[in-house]
Biotite code that builds the C-alpha atoms (Angstrom):
import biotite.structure as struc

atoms = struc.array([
    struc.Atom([75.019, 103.307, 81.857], chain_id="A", res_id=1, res_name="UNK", atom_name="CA", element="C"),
    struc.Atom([76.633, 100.820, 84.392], chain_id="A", res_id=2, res_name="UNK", atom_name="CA", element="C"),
    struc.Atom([77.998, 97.790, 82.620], chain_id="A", res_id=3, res_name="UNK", atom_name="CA", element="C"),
    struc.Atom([80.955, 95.634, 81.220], chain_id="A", res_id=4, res_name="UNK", atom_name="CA", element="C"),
    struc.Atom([83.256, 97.535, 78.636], chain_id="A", res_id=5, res_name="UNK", atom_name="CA", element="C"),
    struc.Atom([84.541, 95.227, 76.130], chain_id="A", res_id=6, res_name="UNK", atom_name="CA", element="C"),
    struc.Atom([87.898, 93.614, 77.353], chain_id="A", res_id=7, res_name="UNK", atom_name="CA", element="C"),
    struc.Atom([86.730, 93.586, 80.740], chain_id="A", res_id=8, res_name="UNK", atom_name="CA", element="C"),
    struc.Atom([84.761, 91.328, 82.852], chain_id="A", res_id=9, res_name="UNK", atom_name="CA", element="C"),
    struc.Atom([81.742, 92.599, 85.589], chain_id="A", res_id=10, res_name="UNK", atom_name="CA", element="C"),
    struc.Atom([82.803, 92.265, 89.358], chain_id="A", res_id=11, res_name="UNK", atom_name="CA", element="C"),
    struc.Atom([79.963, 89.464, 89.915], chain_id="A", res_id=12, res_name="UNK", atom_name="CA", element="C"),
    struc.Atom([81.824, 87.311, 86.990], chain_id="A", res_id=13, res_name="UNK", atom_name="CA", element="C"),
    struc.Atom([84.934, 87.502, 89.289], chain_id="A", res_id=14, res_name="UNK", atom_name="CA", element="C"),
    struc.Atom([83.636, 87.233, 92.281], chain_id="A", res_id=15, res_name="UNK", atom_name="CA", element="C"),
    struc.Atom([81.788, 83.620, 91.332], chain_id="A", res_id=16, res_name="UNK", atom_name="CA", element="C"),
    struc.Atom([85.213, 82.479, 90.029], chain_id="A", res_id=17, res_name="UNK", atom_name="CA", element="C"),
    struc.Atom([86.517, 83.349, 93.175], chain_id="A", res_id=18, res_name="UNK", atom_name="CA", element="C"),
    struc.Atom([83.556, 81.263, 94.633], chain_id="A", res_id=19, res_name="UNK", atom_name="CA", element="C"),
    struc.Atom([84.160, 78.613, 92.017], chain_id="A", res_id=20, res_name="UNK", atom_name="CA", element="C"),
    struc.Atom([87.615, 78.287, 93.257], chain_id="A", res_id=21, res_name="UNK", atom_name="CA", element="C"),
    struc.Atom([87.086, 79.144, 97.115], chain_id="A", res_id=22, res_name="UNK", atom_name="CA", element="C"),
    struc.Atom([84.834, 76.210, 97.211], chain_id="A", res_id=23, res_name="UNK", atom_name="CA", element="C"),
    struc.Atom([86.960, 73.652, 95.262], chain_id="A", res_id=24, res_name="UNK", atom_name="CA", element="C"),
    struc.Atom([89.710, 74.364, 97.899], chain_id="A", res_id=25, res_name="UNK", atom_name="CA", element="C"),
    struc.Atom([87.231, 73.547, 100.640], chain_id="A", res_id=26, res_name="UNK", atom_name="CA", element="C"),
    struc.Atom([86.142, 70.752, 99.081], chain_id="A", res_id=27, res_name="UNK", atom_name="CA", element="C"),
    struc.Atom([89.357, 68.729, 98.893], chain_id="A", res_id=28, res_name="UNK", atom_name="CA", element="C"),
    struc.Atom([90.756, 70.435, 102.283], chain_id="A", res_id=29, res_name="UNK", atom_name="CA", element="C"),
    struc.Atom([87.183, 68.396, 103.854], chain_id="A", res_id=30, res_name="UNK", atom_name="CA", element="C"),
    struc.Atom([88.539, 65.122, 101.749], chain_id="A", res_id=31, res_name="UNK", atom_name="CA", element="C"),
    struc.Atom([91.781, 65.576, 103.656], chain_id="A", res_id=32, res_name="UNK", atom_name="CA", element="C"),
    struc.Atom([90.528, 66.484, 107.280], chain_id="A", res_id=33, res_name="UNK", atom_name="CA", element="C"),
    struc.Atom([89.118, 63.089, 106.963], chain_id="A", res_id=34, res_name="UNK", atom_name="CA", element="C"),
    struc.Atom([92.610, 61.606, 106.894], chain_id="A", res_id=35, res_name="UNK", atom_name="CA", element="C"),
    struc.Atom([93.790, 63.158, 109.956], chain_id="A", res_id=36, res_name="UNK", atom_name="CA", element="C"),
    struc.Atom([92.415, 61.716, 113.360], chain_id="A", res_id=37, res_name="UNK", atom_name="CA", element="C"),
    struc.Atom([92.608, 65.261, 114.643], chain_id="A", res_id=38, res_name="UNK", atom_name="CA", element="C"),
    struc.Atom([90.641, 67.145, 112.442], chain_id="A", res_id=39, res_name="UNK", atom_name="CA", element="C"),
    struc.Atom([87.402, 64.250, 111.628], chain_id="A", res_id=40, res_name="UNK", atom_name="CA", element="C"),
    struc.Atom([84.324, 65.808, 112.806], chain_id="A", res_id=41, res_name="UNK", atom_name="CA", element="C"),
    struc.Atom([85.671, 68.614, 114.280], chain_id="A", res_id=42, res_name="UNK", atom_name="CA", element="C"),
    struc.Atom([83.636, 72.122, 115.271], chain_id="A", res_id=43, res_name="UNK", atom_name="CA", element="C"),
    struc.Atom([86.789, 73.554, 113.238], chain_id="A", res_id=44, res_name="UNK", atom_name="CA", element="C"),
    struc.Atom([85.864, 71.795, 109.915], chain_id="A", res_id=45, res_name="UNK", atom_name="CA", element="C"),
    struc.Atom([82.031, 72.170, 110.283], chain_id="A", res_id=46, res_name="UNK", atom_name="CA", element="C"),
    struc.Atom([82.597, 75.897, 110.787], chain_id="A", res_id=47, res_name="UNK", atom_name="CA", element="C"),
    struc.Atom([84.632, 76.172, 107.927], chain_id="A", res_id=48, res_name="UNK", atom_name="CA", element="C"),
    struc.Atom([81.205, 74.664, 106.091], chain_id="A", res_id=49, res_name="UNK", atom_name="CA", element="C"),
    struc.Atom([79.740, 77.193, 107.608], chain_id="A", res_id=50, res_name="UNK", atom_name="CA", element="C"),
    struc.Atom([81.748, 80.055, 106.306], chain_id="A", res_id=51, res_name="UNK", atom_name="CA", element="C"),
    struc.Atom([81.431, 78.666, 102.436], chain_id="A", res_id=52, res_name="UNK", atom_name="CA", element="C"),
    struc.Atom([78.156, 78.175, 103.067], chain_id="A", res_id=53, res_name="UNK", atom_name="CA", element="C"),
    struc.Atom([77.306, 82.042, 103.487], chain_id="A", res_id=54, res_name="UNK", atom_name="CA", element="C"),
    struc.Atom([79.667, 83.338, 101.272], chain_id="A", res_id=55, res_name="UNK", atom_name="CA", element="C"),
    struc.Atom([78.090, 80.693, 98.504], chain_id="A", res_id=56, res_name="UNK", atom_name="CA", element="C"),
    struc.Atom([74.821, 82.042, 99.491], chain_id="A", res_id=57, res_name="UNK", atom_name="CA", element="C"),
    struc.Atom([76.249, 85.494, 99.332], chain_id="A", res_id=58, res_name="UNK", atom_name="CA", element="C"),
    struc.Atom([77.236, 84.851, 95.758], chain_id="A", res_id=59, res_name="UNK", atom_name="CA", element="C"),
    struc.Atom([74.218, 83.350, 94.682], chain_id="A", res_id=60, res_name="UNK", atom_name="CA", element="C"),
    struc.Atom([71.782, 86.610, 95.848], chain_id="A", res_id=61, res_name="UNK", atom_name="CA", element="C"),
    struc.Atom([74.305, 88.767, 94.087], chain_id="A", res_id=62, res_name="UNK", atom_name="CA", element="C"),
    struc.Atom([74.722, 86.906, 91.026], chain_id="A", res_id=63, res_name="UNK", atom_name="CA", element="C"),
    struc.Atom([70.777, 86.680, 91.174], chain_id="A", res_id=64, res_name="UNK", atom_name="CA", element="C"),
    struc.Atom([70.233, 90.393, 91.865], chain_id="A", res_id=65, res_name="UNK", atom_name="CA", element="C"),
    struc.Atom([72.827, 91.294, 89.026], chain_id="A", res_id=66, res_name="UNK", atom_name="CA", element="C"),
    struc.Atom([70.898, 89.439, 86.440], chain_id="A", res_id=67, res_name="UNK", atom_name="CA", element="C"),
    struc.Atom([67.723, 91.232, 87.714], chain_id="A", res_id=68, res_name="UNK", atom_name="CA", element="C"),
    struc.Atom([63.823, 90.558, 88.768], chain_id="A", res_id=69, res_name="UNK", atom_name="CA", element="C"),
    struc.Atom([62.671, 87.393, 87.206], chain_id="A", res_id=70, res_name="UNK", atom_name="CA", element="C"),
    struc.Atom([60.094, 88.888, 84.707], chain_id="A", res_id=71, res_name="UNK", atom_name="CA", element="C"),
    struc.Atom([63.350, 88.721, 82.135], chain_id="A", res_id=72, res_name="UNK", atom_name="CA", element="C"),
    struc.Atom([64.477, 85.676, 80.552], chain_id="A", res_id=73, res_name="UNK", atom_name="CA", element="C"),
    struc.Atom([66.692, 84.720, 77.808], chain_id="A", res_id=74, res_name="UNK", atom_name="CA", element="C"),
    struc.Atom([64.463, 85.074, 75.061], chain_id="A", res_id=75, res_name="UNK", atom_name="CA", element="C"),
    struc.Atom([63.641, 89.179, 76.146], chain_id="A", res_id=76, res_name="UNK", atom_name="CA", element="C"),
    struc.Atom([66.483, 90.831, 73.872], chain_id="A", res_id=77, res_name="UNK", atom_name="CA", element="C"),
    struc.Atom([66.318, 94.084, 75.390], chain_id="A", res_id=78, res_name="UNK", atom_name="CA", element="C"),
    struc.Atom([67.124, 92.849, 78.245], chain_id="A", res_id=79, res_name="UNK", atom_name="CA", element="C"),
    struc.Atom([70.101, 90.602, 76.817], chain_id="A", res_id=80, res_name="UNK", atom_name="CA", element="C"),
    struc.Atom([71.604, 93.418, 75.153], chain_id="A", res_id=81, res_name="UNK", atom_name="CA", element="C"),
    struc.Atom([71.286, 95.939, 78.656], chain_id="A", res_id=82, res_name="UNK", atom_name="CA", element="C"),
    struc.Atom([72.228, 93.050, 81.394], chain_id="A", res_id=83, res_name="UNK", atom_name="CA", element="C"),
    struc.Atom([76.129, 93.669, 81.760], chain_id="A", res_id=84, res_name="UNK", atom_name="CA", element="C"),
    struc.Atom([76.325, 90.074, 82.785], chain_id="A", res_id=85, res_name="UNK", atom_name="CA", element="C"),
    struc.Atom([74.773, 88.729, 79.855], chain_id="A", res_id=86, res_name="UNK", atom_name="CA", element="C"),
    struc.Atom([76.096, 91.080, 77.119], chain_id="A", res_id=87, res_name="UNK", atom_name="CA", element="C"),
    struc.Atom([79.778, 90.414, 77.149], chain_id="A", res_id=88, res_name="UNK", atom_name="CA", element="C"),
    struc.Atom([80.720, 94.075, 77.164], chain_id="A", res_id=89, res_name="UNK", atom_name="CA", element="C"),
    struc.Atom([79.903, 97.044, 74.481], chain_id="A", res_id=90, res_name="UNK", atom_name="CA", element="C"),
    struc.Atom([81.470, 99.412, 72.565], chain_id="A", res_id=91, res_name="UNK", atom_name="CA", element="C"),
    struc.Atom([80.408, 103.784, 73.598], chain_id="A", res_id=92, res_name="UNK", atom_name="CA", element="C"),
    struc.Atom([80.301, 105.424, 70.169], chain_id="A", res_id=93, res_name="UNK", atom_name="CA", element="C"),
    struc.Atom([79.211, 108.873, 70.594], chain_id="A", res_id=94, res_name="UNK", atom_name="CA", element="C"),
    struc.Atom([77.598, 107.621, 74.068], chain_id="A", res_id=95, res_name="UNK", atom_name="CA", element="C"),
    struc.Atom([75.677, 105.054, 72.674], chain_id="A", res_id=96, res_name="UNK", atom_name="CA", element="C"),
    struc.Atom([76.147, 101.362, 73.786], chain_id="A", res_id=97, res_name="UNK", atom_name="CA", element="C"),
    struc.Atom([76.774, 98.965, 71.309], chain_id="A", res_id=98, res_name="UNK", atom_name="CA", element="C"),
    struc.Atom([76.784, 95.357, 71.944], chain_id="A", res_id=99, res_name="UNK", atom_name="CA", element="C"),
    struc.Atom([78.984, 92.519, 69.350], chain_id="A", res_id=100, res_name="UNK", atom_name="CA", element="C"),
    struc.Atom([76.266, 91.572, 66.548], chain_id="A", res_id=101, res_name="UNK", atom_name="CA", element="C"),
    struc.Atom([77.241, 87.532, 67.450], chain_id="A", res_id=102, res_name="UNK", atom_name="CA", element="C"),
    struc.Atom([77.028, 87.631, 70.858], chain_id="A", res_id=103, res_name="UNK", atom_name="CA", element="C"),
    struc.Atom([76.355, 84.613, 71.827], chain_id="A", res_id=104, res_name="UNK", atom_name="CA", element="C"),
    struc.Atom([73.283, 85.718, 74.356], chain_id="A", res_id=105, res_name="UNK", atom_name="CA", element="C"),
    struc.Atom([71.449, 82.131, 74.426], chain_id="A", res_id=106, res_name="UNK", atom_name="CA", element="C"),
    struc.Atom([74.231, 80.351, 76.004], chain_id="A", res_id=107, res_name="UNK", atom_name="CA", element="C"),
    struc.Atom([75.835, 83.069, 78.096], chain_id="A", res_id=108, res_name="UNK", atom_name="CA", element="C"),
    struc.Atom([72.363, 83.962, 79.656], chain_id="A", res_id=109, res_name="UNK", atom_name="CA", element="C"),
    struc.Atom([71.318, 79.689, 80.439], chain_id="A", res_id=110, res_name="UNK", atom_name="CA", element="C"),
    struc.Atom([75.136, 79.487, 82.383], chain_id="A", res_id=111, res_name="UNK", atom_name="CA", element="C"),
    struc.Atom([74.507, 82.990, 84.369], chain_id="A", res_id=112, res_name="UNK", atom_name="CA", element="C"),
    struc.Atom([71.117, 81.558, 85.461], chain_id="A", res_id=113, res_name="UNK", atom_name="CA", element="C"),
    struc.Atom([72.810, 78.256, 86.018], chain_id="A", res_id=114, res_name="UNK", atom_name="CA", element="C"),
    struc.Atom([75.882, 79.516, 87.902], chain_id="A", res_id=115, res_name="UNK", atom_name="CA", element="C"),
    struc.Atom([73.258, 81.126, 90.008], chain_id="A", res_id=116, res_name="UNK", atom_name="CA", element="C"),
    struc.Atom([71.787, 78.371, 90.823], chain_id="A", res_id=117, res_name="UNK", atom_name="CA", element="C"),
    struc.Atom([74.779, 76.632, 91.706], chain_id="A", res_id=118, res_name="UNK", atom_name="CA", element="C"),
    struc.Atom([76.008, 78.715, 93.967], chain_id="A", res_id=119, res_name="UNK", atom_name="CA", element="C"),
    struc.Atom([72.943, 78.534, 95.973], chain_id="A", res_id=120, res_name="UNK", atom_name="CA", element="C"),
    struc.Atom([73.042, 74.392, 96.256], chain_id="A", res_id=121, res_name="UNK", atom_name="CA", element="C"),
    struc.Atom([76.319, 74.629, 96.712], chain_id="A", res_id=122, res_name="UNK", atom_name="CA", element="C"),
    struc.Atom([75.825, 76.816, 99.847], chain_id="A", res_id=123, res_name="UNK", atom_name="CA", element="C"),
    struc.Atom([73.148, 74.743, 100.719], chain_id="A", res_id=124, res_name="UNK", atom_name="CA", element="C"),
    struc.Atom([75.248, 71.644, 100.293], chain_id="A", res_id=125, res_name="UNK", atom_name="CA", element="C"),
    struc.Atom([77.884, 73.256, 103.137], chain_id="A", res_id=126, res_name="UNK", atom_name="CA", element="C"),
    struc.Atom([75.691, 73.686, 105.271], chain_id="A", res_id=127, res_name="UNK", atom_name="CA", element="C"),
    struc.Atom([74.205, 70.601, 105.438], chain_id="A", res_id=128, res_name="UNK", atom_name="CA", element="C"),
    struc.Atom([78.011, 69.353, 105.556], chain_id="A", res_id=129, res_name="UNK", atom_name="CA", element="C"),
    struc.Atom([78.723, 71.706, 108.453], chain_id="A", res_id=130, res_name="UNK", atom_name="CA", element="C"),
    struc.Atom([75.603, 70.410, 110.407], chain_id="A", res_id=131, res_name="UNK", atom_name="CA", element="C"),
    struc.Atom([76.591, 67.029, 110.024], chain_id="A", res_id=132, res_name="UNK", atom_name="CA", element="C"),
    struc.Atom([79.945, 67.645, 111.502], chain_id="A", res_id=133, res_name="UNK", atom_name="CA", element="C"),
    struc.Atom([78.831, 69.149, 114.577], chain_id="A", res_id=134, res_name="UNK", atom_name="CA", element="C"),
    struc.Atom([76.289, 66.944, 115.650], chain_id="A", res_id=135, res_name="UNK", atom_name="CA", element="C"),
    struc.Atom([79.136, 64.088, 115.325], chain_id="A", res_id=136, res_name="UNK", atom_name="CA", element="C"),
    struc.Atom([81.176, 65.734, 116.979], chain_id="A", res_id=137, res_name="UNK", atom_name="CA", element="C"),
    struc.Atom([78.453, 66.478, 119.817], chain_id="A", res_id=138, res_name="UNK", atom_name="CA", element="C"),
    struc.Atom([77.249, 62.879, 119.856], chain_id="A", res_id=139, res_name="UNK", atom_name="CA", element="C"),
    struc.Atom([80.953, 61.821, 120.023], chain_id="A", res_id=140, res_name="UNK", atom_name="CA", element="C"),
    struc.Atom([81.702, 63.905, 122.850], chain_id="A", res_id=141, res_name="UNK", atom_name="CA", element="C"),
    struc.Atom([78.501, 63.103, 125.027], chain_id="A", res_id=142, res_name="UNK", atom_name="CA", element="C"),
    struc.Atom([78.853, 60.286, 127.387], chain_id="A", res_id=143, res_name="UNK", atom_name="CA", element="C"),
    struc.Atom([76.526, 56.934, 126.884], chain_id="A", res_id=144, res_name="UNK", atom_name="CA", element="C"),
    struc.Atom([74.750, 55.555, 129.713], chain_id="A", res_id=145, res_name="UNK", atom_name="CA", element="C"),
    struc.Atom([74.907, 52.050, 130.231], chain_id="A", res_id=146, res_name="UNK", atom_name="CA", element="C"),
    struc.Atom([71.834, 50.113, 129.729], chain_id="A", res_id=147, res_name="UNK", atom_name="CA", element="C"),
    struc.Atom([70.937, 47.580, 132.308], chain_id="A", res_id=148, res_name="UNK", atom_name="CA", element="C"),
])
């Protein structure tokens, strides 16, 4: 059986602190394009949304496939005790899987389904970001007519 071993952590716990932190960065590197003259609404900075954007999304369908189909919820203890996400690692004794006896299964599976969640606004939060660079820059670029 696939899973976390006790001491260690699964890859799709990593990779949405790497997310976590990826975003963060991206968040207060947009706070300080708006300083510079240069980089406000730029194609540079509302690609950049982009980019988060799809890896957030990225992180949200794998954090959602890793905690599986959405018949199981946190009350379904098999399916605490088997989700590597969920179960905080096990112990192999003569190839059987053991989980900790207090676990704590409750809270651990309400933040996986709410990190999952949050990855996918956040995405959707980028992109909306990155849109509303471009057209600015677009609009600021196109030439106004005079009205007579």
């Amino acid at each position: 059986m696939l899973g976390q071993r006790a001491g260690d952590s699964p890859v799709i716990t990593k990779f949405s602190i790497f997310l976590g932190s990826f975003g963060l960065f991206m968040s207060i590197f947009g706070v300080f394009s708006q300083i510079f003259a240069v980089l406000r609404q730029s194609k540079v900075v509302g690609s950049l949304d982009f980019v988060v954007a799809l890896v957030q999304f990225a992180g949200g369908v794998a954090t959602a496939v890793a905690l599986g189909p959405g018949i199981n919820s946190c009350s379904n203890k098999r399916w605490r005790e088997t989700n590597s996400i969920i179960n905080g690692g096990y112990i192999v004794v003569n190839g059987q899987n053991f989980v900790y006896k207090h676990t704590p299964f409750e809270s651990r599976c309400q933040m996986a389904f709410a990190i999952t969640t949050f990855e996918f606004l956040i995405g959707m939060t980028f992109v909306m970001s990155g849109v509303a660079m471009i057209l600015a820059a677009q609009k600021r670029k196109t030439p106004q007519v005079p009205k007579w």
